[in-house]
CHARMM-style PDB file with segment names, atoms N, HN, CA, C and O in Angstrom:
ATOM      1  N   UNK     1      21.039  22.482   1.369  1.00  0.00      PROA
ATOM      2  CA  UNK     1      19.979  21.548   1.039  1.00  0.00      PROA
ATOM      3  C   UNK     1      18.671  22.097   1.606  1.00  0.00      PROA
ATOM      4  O   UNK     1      18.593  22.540   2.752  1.00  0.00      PROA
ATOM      5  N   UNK     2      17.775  22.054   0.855  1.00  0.00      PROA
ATOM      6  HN  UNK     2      17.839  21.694  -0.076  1.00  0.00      PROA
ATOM      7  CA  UNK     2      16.584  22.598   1.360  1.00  0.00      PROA
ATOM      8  C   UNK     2      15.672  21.524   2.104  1.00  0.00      PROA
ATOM      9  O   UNK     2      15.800  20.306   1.979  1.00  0.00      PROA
ATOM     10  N   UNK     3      14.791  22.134   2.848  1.00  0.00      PROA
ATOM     11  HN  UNK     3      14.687  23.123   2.949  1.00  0.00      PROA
ATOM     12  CA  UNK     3      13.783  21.175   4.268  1.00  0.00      PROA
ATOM     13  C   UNK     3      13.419  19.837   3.010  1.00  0.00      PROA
ATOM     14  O   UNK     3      13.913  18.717   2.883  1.00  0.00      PROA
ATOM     15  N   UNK     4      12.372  20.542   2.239  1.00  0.00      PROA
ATOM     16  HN  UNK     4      11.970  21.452   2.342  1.00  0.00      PROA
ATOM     17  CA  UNK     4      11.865  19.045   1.366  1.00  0.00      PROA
ATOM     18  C   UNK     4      12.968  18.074   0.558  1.00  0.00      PROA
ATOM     19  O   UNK     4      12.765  16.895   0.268  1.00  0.00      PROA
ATOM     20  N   UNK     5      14.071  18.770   0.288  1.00  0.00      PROA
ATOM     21  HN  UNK     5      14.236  19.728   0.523  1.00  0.00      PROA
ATOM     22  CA  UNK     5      15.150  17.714  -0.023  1.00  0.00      PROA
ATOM     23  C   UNK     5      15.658  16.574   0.837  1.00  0.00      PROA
ATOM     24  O   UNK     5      15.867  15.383   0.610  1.00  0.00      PROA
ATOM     25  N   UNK     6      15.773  17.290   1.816  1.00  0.00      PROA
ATOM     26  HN  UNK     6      15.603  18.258   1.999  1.00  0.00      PROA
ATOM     27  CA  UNK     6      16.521  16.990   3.434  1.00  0.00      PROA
ATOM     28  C   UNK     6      15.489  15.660   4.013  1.00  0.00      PROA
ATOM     29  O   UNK     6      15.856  14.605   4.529  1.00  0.00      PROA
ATOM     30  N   UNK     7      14.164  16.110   3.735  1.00  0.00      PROA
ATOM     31  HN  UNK     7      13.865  16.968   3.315  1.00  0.00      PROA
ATOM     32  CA  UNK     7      12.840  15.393   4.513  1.00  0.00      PROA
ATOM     33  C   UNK     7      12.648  13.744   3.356  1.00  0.00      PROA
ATOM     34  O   UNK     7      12.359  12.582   3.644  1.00  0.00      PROA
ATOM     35  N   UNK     8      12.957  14.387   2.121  1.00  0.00      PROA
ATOM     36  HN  UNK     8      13.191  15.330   1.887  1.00  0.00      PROA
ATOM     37  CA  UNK     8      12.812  13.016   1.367  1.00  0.00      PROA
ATOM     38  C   UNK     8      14.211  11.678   1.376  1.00  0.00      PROA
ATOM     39  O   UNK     8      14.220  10.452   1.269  1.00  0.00      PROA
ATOM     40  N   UNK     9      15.273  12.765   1.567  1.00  0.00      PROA
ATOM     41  HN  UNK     9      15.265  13.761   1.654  1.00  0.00      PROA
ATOM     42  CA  UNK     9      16.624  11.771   1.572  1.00  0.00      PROA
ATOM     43  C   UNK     9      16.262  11.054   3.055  1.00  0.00      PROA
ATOM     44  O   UNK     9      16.432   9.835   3.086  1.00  0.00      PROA
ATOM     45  N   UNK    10      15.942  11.483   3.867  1.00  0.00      PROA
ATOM     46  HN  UNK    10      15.804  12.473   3.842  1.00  0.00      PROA
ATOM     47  CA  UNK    10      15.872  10.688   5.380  1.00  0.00      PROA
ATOM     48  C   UNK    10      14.824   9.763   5.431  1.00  0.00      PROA
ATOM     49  O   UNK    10      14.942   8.664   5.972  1.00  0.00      PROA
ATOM     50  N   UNK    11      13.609  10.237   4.787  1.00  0.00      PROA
ATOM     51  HN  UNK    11      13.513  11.130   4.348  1.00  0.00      PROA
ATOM     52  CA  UNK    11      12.701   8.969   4.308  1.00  0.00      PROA
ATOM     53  C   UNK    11      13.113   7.709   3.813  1.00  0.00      PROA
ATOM     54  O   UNK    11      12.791   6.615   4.277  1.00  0.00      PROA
ATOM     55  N   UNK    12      13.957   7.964   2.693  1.00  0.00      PROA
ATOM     56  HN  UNK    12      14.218   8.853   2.316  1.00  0.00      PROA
ATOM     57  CA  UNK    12      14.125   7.340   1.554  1.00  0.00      PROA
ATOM     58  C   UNK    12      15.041   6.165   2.847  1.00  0.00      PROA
ATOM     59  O   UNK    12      14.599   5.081   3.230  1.00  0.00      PROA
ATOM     60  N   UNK    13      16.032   6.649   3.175  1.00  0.00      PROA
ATOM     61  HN  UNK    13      16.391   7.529   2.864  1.00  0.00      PROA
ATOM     62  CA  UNK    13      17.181   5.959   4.360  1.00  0.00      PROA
ATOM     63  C   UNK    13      16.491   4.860   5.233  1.00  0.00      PROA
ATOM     64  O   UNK    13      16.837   3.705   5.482  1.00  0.00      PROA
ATOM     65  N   UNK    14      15.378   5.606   5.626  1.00  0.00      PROA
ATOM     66  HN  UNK    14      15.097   6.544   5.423  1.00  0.00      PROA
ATOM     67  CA  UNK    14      14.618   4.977   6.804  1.00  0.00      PROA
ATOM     68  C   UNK    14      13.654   3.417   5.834  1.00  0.00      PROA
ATOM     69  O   UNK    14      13.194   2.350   6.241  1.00  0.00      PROA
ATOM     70  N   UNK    15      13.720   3.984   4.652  1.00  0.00      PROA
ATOM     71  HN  UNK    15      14.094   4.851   4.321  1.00  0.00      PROA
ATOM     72  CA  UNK    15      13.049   3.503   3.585  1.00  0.00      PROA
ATOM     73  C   UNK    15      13.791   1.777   3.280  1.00  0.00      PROA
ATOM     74  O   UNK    15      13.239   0.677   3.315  1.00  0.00      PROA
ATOM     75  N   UNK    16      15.225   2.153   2.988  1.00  0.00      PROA
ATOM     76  HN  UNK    16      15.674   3.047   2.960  1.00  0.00      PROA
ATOM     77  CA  UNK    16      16.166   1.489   2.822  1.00  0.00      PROA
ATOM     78  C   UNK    16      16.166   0.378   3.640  1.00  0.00      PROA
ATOM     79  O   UNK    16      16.088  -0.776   3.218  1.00  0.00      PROA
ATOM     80  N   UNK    17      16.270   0.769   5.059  1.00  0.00      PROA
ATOM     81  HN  UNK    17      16.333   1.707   5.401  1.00  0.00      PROA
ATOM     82  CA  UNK    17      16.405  -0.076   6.387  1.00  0.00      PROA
ATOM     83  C   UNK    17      15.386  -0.779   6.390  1.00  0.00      PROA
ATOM     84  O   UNK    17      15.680  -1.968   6.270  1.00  0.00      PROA
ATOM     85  N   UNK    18      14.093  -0.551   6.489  1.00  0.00      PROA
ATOM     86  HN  UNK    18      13.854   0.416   6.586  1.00  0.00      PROA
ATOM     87  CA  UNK    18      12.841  -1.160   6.343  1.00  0.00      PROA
ATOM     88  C   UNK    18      12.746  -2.238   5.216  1.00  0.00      PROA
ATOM     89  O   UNK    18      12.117  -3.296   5.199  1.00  0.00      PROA
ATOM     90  N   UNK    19      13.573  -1.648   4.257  1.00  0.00      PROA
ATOM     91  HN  UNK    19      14.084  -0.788   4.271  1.00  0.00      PROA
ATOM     92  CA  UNK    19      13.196  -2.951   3.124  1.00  0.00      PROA
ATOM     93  C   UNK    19      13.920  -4.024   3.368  1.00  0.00      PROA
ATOM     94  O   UNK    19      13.516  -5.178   3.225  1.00  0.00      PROA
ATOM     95  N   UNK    20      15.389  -3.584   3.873  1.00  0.00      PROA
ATOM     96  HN  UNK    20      15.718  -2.647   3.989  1.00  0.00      PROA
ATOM     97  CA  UNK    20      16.427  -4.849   4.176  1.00  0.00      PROA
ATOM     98  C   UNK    20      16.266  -5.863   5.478  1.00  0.00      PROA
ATOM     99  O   UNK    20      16.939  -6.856   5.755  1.00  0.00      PROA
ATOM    100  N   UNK    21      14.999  -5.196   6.274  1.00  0.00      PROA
ATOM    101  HN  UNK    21      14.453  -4.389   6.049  1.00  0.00      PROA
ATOM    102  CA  UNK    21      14.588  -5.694   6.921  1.00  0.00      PROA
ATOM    103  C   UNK    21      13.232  -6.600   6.968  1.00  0.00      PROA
ATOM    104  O   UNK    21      12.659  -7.085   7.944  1.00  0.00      PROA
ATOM    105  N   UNK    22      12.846  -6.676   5.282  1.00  0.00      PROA
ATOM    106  HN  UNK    22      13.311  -6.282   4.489  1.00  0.00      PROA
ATOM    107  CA  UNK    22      12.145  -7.312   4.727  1.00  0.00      PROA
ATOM    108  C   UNK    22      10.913  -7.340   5.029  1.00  0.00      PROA
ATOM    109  O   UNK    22      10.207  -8.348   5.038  1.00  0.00      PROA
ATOM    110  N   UNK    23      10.409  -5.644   5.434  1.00  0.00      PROA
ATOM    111  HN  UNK    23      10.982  -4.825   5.427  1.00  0.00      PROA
ATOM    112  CA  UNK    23       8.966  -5.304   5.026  1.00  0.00      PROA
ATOM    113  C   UNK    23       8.816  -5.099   4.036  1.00  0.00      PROA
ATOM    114  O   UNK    23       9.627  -4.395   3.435  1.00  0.00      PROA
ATOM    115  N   UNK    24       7.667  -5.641   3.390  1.00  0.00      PROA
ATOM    116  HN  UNK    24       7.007  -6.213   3.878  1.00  0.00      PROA
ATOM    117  CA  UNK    24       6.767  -4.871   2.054  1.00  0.00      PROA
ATOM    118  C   UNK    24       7.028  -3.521   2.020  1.00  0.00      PROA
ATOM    119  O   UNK    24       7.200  -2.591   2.808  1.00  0.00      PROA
ATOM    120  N   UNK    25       6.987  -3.811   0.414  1.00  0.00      PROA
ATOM    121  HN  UNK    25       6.847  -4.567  -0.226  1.00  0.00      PROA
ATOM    122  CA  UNK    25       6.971  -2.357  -0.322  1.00  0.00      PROA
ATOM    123  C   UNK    25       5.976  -0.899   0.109  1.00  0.00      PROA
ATOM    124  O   UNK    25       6.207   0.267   0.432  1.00  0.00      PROA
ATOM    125  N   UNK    26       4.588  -1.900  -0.145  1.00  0.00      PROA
ATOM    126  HN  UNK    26       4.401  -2.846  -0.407  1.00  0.00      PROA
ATOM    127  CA  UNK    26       3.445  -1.083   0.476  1.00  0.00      PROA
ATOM    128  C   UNK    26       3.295  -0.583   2.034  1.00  0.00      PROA
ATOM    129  O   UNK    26       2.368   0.132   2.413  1.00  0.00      PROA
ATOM    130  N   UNK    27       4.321  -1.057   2.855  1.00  0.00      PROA
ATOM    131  HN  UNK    27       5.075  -1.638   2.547  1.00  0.00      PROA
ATOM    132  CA  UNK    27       4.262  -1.172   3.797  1.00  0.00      PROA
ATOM    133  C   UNK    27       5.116  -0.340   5.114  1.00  0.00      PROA
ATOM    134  O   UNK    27       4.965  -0.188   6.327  1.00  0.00      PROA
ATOM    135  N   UNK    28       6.086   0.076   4.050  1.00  0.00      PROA
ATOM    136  HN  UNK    28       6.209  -0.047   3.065  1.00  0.00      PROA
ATOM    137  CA  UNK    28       7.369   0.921   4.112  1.00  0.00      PROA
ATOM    138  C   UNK    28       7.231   2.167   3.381  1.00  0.00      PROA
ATOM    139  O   UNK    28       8.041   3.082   3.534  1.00  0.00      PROA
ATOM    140  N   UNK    29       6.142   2.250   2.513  1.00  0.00      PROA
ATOM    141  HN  UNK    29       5.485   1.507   2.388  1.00  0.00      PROA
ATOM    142  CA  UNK    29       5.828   3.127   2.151  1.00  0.00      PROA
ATOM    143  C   UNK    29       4.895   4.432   2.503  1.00  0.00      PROA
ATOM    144  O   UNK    29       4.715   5.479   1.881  1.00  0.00      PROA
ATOM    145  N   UNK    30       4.391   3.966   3.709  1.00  0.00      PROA
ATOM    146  HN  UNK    30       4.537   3.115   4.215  1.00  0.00      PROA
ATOM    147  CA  UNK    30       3.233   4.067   4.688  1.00  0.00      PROA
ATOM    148  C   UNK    30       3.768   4.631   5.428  1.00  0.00      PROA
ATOM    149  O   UNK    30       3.747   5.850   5.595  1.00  0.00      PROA
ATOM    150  N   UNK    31       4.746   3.282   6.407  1.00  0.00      PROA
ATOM    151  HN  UNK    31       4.763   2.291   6.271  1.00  0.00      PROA
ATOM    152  CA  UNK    31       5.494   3.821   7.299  1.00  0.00      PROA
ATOM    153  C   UNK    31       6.435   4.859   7.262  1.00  0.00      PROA
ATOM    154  O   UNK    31       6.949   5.234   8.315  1.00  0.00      PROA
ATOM    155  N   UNK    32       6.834   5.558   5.803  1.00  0.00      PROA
ATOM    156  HN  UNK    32       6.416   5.253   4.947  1.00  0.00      PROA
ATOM    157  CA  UNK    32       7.547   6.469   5.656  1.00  0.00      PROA
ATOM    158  C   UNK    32       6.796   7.657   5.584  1.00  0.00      PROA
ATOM    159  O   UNK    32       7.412   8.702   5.796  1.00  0.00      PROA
ATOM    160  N   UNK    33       5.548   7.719   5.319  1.00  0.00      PROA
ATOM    161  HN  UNK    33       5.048   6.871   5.146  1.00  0.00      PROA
ATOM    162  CA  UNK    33       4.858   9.237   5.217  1.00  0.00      PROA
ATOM    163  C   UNK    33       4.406   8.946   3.595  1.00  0.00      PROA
ATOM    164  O   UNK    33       3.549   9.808   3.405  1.00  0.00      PROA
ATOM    165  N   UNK    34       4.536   8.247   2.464  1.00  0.00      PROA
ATOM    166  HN  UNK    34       5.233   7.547   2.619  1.00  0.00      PROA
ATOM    167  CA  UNK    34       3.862   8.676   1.264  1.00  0.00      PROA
ATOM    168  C   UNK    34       2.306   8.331   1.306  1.00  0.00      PROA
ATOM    169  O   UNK    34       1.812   8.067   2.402  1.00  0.00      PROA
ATOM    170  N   UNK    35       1.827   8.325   0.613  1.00  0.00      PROA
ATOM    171  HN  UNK    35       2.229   8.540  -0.278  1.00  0.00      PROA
ATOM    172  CA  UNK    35       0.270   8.892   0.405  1.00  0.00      PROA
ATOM    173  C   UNK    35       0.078   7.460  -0.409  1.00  0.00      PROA
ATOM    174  O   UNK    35      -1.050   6.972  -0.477  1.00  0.00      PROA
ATOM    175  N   UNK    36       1.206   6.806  -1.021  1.00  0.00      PROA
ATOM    176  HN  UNK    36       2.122   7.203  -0.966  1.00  0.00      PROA
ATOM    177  CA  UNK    36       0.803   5.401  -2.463  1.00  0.00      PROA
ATOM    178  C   UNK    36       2.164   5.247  -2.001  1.00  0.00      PROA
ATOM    179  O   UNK    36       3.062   6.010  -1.647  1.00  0.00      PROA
ATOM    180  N   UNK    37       1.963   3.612  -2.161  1.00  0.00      PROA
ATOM    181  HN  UNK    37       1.233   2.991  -2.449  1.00  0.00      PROA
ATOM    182  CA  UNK    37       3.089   2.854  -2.747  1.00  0.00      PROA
ATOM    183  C   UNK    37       3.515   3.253  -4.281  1.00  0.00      PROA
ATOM    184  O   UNK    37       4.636   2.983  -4.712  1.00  0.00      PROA
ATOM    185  N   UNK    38       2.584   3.876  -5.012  1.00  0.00      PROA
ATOM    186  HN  UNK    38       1.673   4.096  -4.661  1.00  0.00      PROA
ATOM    187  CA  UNK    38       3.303   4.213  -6.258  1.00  0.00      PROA
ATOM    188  C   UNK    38       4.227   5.254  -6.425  1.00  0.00      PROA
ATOM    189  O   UNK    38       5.132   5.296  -7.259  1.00  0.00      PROA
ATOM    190  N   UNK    39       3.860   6.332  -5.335  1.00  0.00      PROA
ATOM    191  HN  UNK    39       3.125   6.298  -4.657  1.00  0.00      PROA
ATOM    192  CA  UNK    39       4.354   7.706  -5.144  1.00  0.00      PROA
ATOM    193  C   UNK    39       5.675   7.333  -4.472  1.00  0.00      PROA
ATOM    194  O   UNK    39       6.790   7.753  -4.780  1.00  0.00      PROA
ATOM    195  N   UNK    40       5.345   6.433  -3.460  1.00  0.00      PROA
ATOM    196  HN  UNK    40       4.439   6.091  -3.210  1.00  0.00      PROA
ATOM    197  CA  UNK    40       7.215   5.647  -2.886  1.00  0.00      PROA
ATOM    198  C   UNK    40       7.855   5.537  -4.169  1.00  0.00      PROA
ATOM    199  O   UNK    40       8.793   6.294  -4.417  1.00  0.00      PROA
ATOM    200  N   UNK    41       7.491   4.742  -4.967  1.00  0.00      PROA
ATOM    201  HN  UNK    41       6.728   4.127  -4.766  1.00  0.00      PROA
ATOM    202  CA  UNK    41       8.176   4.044  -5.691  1.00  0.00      PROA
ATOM    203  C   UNK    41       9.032   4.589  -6.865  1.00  0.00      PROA
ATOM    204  O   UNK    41      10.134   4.164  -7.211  1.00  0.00      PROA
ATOM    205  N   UNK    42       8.259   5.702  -7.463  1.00  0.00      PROA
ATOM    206  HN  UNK    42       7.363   6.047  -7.182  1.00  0.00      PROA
ATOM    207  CA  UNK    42       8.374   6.945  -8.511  1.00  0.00      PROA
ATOM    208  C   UNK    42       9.693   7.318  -7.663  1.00  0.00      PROA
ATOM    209  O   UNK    42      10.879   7.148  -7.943  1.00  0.00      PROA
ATOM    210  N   UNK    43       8.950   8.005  -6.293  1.00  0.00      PROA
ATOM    211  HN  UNK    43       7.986   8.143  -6.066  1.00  0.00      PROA
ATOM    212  CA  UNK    43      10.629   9.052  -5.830  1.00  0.00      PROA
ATOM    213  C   UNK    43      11.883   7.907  -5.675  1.00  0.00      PROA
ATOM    214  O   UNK    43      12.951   8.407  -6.026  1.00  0.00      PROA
ATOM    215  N   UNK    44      11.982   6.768  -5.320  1.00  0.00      PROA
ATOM    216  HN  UNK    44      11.114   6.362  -5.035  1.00  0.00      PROA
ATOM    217  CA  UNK    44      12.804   5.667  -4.788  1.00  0.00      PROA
ATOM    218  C   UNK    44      13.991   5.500  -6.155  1.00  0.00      PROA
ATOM    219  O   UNK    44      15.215   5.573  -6.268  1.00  0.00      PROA
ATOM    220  N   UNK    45      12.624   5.194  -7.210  1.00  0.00      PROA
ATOM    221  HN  UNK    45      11.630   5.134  -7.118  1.00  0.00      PROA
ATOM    222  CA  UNK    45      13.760   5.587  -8.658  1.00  0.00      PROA
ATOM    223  C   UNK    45      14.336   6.558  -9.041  1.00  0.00      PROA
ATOM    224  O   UNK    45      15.404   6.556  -9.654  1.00  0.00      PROA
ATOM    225  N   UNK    46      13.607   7.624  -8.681  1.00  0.00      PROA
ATOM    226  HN  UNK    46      12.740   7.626  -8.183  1.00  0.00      PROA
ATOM    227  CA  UNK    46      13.840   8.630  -9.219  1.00  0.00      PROA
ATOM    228  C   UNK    46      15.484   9.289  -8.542  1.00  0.00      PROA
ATOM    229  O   UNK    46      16.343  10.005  -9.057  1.00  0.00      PROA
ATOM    230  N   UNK    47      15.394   8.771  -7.451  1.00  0.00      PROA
ATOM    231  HN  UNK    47      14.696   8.189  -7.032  1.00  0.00      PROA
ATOM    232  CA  UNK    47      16.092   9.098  -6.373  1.00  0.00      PROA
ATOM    233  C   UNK    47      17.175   8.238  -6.159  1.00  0.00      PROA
ATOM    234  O   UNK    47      18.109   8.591  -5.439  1.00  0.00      PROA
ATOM    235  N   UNK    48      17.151   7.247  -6.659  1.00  0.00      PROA
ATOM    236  HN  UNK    48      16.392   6.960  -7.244  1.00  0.00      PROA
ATOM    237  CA  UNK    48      18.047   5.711  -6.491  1.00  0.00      PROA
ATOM    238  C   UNK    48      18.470   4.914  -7.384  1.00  0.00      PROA
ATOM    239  O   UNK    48      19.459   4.196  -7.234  1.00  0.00      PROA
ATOM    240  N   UNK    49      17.513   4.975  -8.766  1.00  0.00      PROA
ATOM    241  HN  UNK    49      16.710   5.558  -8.888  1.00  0.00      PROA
ATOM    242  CA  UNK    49      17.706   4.263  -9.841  1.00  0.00      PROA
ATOM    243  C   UNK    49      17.571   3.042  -9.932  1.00  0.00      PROA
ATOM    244  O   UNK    49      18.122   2.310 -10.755  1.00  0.00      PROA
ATOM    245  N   UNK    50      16.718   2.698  -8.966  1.00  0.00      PROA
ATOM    246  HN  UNK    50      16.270   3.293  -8.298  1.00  0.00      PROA
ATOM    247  CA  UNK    50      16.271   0.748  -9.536  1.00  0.00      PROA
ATOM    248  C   UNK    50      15.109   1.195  -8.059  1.00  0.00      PROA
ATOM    249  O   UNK    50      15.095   2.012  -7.138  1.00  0.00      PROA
ATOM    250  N   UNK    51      14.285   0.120  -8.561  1.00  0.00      PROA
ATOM    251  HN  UNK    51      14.296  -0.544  -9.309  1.00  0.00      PROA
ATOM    252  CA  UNK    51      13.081   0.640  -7.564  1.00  0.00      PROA
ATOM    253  C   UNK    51      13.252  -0.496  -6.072  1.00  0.00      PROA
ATOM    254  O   UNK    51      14.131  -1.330  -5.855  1.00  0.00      PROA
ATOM    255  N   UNK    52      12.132  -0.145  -5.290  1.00  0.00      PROA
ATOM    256  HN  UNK    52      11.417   0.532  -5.467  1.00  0.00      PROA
ATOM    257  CA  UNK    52      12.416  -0.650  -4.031  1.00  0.00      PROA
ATOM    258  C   UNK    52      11.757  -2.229  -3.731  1.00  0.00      PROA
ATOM    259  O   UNK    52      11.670  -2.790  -2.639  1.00  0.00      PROA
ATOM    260  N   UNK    53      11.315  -2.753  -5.116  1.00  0.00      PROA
ATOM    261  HN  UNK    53      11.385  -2.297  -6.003  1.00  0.00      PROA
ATOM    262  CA  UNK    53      11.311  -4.412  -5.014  1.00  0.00      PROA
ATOM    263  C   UNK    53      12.499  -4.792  -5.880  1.00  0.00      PROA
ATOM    264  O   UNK    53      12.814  -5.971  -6.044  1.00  0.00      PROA
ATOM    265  N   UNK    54      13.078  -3.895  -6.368  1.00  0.00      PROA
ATOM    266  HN  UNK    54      12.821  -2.938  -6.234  1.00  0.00      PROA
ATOM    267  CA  UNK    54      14.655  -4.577  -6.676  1.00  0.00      PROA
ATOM    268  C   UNK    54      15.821  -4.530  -5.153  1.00  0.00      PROA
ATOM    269  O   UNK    54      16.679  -5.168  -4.541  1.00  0.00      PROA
ATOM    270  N   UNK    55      15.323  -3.717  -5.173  1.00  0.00      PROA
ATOM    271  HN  UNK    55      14.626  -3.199  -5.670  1.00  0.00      PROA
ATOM    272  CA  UNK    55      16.367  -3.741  -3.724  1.00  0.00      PROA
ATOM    273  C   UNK    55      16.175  -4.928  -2.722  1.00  0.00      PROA
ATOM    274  O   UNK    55      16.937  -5.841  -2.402  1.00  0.00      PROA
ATOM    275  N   UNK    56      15.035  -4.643  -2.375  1.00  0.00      PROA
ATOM    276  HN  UNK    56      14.417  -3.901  -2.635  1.00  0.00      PROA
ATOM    277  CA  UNK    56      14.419  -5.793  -1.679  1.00  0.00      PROA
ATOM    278  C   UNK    56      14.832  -6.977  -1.683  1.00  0.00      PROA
ATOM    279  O   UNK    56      15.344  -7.534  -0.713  1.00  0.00      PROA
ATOM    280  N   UNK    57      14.579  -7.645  -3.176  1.00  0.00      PROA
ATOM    281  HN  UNK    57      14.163  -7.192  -3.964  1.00  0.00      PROA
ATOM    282  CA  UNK    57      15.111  -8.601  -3.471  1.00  0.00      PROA
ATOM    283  C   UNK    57      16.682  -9.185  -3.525  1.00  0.00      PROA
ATOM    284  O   UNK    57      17.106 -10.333  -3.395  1.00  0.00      PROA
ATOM    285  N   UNK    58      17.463  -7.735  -3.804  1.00  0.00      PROA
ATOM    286  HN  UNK    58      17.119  -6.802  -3.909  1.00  0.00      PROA
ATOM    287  CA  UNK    58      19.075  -7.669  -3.932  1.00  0.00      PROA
ATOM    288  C   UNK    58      19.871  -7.880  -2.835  1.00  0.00      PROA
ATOM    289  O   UNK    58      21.002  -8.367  -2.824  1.00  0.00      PROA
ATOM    290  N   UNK    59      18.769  -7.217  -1.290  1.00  0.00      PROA
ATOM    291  HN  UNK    59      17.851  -6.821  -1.299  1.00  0.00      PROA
ATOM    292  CA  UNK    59      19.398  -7.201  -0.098  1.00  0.00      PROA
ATOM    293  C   UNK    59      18.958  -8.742   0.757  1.00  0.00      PROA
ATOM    294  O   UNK    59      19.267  -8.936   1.932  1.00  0.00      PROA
ATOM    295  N   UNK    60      18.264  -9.650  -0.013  1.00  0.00      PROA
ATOM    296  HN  UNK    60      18.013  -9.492  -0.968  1.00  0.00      PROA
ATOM    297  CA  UNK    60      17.719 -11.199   0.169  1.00  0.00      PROA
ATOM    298  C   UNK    60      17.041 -11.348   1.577  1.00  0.00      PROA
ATOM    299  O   UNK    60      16.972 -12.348   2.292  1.00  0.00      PROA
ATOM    300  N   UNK    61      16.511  -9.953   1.799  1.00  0.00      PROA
ATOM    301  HN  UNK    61      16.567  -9.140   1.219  1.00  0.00      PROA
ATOM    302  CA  UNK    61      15.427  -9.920   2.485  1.00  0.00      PROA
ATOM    303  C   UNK    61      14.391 -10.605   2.420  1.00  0.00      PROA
ATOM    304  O   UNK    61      13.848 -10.273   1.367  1.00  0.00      PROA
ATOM    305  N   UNK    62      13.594 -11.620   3.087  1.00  0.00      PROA
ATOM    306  HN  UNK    62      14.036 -11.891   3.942  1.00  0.00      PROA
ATOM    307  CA  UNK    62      12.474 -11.967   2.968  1.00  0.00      PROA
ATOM    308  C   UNK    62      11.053 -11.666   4.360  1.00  0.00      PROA
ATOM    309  OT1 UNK    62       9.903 -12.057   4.164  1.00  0.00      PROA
TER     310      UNK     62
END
């Protein structure tokens, strides 16, 4: 696995935890290192296949 593969899957994780712990999208997105909540959101699908206010909502985080 290469560094930038390696660096986005551990984001994404840390990403995960944060949401089920019912921070904002924008907010977790920050705290992970992206540049936009849109740029989270793109890799999150891209990477996960349902984006990270579905999750959010799935894990009944508030």
């Amino acid at each position: 696995m290469t560094f930038p593969r390696w660096r986005t899957r551990s984001r994404l994780y840390h990403a995960l935890r944060m949401l089920a712990d019912g921070l904002p999208v924008t907010a977790v997105a920050h705290r992970c290192g992206w540049s936009s909540a849109s740029a989270f959101i793109d890799v999150f699908r891209r990477s996960l296949g349902y984006t990270p206010g579905s999750h959010h909502r799935n894990t009944g985080a508030r």
